[in-house]
C-alpha positions as CSV (number, residue, x, y, z in Angstrom):
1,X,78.1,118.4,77.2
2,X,80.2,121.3,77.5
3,X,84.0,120.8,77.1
4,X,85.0,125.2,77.7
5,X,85.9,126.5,80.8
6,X,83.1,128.6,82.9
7,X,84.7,131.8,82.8
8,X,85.8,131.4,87.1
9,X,88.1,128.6,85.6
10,X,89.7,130.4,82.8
11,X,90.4,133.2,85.4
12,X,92.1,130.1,87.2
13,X,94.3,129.5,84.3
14,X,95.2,133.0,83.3
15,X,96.2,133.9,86.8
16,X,98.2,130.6,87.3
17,X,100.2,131.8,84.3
18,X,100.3,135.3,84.7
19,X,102.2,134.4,88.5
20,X,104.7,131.9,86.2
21,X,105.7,134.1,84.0
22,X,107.5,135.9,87.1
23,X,109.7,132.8,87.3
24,X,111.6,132.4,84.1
25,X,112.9,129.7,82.2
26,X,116.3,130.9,83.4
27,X,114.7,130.4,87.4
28,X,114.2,127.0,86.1
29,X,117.7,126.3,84.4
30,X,119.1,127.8,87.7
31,X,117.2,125.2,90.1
32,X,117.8,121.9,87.9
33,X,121.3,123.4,87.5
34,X,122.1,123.6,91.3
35,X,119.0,121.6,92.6
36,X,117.8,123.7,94.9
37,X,114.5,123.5,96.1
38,X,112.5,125.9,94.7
39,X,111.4,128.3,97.8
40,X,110.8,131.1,96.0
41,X,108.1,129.9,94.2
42,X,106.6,127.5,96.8
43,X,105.9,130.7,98.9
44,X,105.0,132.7,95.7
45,X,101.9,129.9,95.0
46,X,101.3,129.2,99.0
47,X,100.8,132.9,99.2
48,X,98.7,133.9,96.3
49,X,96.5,130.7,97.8
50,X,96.8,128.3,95.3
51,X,97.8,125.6,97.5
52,X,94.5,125.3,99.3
53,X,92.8,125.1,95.9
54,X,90.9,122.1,96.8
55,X,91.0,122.3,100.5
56,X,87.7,123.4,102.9
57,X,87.2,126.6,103.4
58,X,87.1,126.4,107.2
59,X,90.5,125.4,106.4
60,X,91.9,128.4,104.7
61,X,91.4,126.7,101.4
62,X,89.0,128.0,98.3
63,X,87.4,124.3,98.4
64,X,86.8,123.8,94.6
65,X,87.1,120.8,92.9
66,X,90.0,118.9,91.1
67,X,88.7,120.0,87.9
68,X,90.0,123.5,89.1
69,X,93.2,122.0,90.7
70,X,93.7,120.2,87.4
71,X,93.5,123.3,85.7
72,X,95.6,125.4,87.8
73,X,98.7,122.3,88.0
74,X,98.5,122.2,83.8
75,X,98.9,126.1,83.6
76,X,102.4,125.7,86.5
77,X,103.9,122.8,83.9
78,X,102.7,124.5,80.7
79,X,104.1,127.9,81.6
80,X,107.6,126.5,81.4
81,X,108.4,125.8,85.0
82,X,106.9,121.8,83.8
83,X,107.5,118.6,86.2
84,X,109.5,120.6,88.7
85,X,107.4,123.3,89.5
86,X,104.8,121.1,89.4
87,X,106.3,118.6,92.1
88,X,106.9,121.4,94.6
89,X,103.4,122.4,95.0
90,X,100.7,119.5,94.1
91,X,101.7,117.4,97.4
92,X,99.4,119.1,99.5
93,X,96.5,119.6,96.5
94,X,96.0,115.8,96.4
95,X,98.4,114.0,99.2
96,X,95.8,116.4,102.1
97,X,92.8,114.4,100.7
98,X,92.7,111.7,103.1
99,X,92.8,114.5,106.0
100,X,90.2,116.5,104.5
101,X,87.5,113.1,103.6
102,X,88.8,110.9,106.9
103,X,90.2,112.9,109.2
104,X,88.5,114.5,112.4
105,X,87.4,118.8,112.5
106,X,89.9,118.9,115.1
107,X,92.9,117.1,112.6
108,X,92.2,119.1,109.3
109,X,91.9,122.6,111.3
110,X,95.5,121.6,112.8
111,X,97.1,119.9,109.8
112,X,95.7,121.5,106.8
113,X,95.9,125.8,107.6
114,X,100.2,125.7,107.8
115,X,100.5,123.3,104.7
116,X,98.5,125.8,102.1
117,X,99.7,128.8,103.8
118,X,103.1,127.5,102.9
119,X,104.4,127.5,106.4
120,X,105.2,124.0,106.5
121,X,105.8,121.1,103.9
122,X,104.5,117.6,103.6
123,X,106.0,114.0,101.6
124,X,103.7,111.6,101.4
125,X,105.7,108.0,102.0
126,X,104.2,104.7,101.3
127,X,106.3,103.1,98.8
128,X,108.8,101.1,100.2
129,X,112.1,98.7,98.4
130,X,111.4,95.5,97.3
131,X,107.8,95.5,97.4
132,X,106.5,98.4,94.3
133,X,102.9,98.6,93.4
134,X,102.0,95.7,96.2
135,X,101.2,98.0,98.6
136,X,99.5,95.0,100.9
137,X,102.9,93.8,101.5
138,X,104.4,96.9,103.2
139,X,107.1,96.1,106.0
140,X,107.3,99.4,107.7
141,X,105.5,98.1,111.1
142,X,103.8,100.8,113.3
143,X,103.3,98.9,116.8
144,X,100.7,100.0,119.5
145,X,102.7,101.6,122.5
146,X,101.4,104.0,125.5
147,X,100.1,106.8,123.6
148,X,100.6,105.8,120.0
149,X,102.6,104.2,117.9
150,X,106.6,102.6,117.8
151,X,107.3,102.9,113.7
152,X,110.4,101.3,112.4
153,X,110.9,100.8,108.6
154,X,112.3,102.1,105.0
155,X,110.7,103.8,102.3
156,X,111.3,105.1,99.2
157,X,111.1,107.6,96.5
158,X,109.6,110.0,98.6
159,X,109.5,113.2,96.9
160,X,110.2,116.2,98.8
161,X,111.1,114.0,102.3
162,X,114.6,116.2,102.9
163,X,112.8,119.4,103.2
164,X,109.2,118.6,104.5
165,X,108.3,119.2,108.0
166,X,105.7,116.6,108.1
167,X,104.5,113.5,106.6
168,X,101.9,111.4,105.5
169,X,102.9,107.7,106.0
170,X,101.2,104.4,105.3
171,X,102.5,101.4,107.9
172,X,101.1,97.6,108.5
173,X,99.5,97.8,112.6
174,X,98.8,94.5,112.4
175,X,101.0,91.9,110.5
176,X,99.8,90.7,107.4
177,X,99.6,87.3,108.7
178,X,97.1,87.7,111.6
179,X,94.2,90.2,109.1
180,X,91.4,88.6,107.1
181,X,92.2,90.3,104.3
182,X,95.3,91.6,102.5
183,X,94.1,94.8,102.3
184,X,93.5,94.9,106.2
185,X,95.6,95.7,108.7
186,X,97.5,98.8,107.0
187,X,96.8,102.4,108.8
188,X,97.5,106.3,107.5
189,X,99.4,108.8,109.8
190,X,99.7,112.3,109.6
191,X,102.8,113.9,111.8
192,X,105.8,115.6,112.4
193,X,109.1,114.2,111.2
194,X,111.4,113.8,114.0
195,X,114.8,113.6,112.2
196,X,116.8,111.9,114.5
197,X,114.3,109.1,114.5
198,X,114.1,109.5,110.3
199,X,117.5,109.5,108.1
200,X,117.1,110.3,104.5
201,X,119.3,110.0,101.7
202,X,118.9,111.7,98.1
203,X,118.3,109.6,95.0
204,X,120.6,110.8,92.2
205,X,118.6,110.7,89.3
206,X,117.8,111.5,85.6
207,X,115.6,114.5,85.9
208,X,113.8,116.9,88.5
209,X,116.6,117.3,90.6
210,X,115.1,120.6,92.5
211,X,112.7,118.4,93.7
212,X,114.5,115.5,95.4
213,X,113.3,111.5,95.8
214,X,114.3,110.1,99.1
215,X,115.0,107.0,100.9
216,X,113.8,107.0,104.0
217,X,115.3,104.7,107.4
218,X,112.9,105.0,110.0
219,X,114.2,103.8,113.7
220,X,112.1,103.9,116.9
221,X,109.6,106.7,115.7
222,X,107.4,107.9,117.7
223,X,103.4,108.8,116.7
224,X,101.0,109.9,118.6
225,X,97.5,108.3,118.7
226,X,95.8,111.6,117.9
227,X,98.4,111.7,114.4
228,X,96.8,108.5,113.2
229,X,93.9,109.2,110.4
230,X,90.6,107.5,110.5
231,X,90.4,104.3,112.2
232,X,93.6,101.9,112.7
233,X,93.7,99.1,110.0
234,X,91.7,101.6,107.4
235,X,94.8,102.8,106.2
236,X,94.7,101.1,102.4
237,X,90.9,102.2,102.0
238,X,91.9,105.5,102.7
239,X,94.5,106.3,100.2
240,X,92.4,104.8,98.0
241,X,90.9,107.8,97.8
242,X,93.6,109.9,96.9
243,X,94.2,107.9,94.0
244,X,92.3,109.2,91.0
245,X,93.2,112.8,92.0
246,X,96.8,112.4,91.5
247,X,96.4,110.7,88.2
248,X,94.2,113.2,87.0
249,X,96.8,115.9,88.5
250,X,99.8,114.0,86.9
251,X,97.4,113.9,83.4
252,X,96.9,117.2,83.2
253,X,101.0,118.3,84.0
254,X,102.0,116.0,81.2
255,X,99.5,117.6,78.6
256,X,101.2,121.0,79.8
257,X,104.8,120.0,79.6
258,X,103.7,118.7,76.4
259,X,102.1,121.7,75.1
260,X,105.1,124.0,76.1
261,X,107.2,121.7,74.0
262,X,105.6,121.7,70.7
263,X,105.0,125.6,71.4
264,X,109.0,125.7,71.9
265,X,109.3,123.7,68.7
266,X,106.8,125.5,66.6
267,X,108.5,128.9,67.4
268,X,111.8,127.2,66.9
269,X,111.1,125.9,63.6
270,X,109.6,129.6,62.4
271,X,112.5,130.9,63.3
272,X,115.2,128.6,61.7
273,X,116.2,129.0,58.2
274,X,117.8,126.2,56.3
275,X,118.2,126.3,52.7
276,X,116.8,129.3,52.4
277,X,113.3,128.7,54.2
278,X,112.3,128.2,57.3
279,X,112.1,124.6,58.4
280,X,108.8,125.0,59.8
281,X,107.5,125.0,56.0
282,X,108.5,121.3,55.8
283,X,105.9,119.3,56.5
284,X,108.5,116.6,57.9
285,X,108.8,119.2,60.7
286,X,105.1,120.1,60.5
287,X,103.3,116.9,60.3
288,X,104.6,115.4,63.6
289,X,104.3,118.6,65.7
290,X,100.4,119.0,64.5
291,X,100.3,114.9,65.1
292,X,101.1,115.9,68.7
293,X,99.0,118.8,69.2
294,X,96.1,116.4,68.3
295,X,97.0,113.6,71.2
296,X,97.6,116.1,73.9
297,X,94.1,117.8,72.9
298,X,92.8,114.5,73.1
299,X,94.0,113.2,76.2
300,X,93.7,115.9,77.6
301,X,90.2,115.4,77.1
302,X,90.0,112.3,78.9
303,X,92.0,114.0,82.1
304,X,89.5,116.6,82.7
305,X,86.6,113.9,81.9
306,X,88.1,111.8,85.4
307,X,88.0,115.2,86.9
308,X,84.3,116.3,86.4
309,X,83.5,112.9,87.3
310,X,85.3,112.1,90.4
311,X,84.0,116.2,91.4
312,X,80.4,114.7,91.4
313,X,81.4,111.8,93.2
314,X,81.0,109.3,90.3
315,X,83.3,106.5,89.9
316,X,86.1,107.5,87.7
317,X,89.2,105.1,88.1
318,X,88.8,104.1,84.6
319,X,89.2,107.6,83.5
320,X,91.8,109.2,86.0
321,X,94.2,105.8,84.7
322,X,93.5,106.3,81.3
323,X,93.5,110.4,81.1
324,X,96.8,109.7,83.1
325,X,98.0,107.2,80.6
326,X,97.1,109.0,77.5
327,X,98.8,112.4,78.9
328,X,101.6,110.5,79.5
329,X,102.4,108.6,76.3
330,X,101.4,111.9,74.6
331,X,103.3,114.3,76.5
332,X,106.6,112.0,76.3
333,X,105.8,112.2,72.2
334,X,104.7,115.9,72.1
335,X,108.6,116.5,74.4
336,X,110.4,114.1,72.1
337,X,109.3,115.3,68.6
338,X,110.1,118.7,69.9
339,X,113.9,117.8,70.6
340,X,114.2,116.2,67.2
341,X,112.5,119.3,65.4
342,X,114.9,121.1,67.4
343,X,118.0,119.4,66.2
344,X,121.0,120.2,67.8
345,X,119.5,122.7,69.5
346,X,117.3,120.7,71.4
347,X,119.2,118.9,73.0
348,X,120.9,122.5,74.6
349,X,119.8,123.0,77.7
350,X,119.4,126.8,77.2
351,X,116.5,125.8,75.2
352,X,114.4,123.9,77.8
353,X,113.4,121.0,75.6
354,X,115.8,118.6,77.2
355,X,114.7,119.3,80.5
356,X,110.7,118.6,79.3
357,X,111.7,115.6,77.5
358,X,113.9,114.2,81.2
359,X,111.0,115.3,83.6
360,X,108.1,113.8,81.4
361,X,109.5,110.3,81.9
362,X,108.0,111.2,85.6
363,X,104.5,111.2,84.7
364,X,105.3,108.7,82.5
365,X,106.6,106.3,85.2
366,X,105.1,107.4,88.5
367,X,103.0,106.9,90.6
368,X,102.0,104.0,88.1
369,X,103.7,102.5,85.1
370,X,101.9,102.6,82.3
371,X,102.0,98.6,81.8
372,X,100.0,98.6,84.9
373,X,97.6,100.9,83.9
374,X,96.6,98.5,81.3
375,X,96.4,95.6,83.2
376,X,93.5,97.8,84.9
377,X,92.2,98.7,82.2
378,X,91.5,95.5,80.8
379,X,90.6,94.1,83.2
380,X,87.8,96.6,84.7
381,X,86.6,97.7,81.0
382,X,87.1,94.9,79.0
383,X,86.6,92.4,81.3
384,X,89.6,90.4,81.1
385,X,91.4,88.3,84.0
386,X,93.5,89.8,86.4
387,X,96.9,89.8,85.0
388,X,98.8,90.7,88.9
């Protein structure tokens, strides 16, 4: 049991950060100031080759593990940049999976290659209104036609849909009424987005706003047969697979946008004097900053635990949930006692820690709440009925 990097993964990690620190906190002000995708640093990471971290290498990619994407997606959200550098770049690291375990030589070595090289951009759409976490009852219908498939539908929340030139999308082939089983039926595609077949319209929201949540209207689409990954109706064993990856990858984002808060508030609270002495000598100020050093440490733990184990192949659903869960909880804690250690000051935005403390509700919420998390939880390792 070994819980240090090898010494290729801290090279990972220092030159992850070492290409961050070329995109300052001001960068990041700028972008969730004016909401702007962030191109600059998309193409910086796409060109360096980190997006291809865990791609094949007959695909342009380095094809290591999630352990090292893990690593690499902590050091983007630690170094400052947090949930919205993070959300411009970790689409193709775990949303490409499906292509790379299901899909044909012939589909990654044409789908794969202009994602990591930053050419292109992918969303990944499968939640749709009305229907959340139930992904057996999805509406958006993808009917047979000569050559392929007639799509017509909404989603939402798709991340990234207004400036991606392709997209993954889950639909129902074969109405829910007419399969065997729920889970039946549903199939994955992998194509271009044809945008006068595919209106989108930005989600206001809280926090992230460089990196903006779409709903999507989809009218008369056309896909062809050869878009369609692994066999028709396999759609919901597929993105099974994709799963734990982006629950570990979430995990590990929130113990870094954690980290860089309490390192925000430690230096803060050195710095600020208040009756004479720095308040970082109180240990009302100390106490709950140390509190939150140990959870993240901890969780994060439990993160890179789903990671080794899901790069062996093992079962690790357990431990992707609750390494996302625990990274969650503590990163939103960790973001929160900063602001408050902070004071006024903390809730500034030229000092960050409002932004961390908005964007760590993401992990927090998304891509699963943390209520349902639980449910799992006990009811896989503690063996309790099925609550949904």
């Amino acid at each position: 049991m070994d819980f240090s990097f090898t010494p290729d993964q801290q090279t990972i990690r220092d030159a992850v950060l070492a290409l961050c620190s070329t995109f300052t906190d001001d960068y990041w002000l700028e972008r969730d100031a004016d909401g702007e995708f962030p191109v600059a640093f998309h193409q910086a990471m796409a060109k360096a080759g980190w997006l291809g971290i865990a791609m094949p290498e007959n695909c342009g990619g380095a094809g290591l593990g999630i352990t090292e994407a893990a690593i690499m997606m902590q050091a983007v959200s630690e170094s400052g940049g947090g949930m919205t550098a993070a959300s411009s770049i970790h689409g193709p690291v775990f949303s490409m999976e499906p292509i790379t375990q299901f899909g044909t030589q012939e589909q990654q070595l044409r789908m794969i290659p202009p994602i990591i090289s930053g050419e292109e951009r992918m969303c990944f759409a499968v939640t749709e209104p009305n229907v959340g976490l139930d992904t057996t009852k999805l509406k958006t219908r993808a009917e047979r036609v000569d050559g392929g498939y007639r799509v017509n539908g909404e989603k939402i929340w798709i991340t990234n849909a207004h400036v991606a030139d392709k997209m993954m999308l889950l639909a129902r082939t074969t109405p829910l009424d007419q399969v065997k089983r729920k889970t039946d039926g549903l199939s994955l595609f992998y194509t271009a987005i044809d945008r006068s077949k595919i209106e989108h319209r930005l989600i206001p929201k809280m926090g992230r706003a460089a990196v903006g949540s779409n709903i999507l209207f989809i009218n008369d689409f056309f896909i062809p047969e050869e878009d369609r990954i692994g066999a028709e109706g396999d759609g919901f064993k597929i993105i099974l697979k994709g799963l734990n990856p982006e629950r570990i990858l979430l995990g590990a984002e929130a113990v870094g946008l954690g980290r860089v808060a309490i390192k925000r508030a430690s230096q803060y609270a050195q710095e600020r004097i208040v009756f004479d002495r720095p308040i970082g000598m109180n240990q009302g100020i100390q106490h709950p900053l140390a509190k939150c050093w140990a959870q993240l440490e901890a969780a994060n733990l439990m993160v890179m635990k789903g990671a080794t184990m899901f790069d062996k192949g093992e079962d690790c659903g357990v431990e992707a949930n609750a390494g996302k869960y625990l990274a969650a909880e503590s990163g939103f804690e960790a973001c929160h006692t900063a602001m408050l250690s902070m004071g006024g000051m903390g809730y500034a935005k030229e000092y960050h820690v409002e932004r961390y403390l908005r964007e760590v509700l993401i992990p927090r919420t998304a891509p699963v709440s943390p209520h349902m998390i639980l449910n799992f939880l006990a009811e896989k390792v503690l063996g309790l009925p099925k609550s949904y």
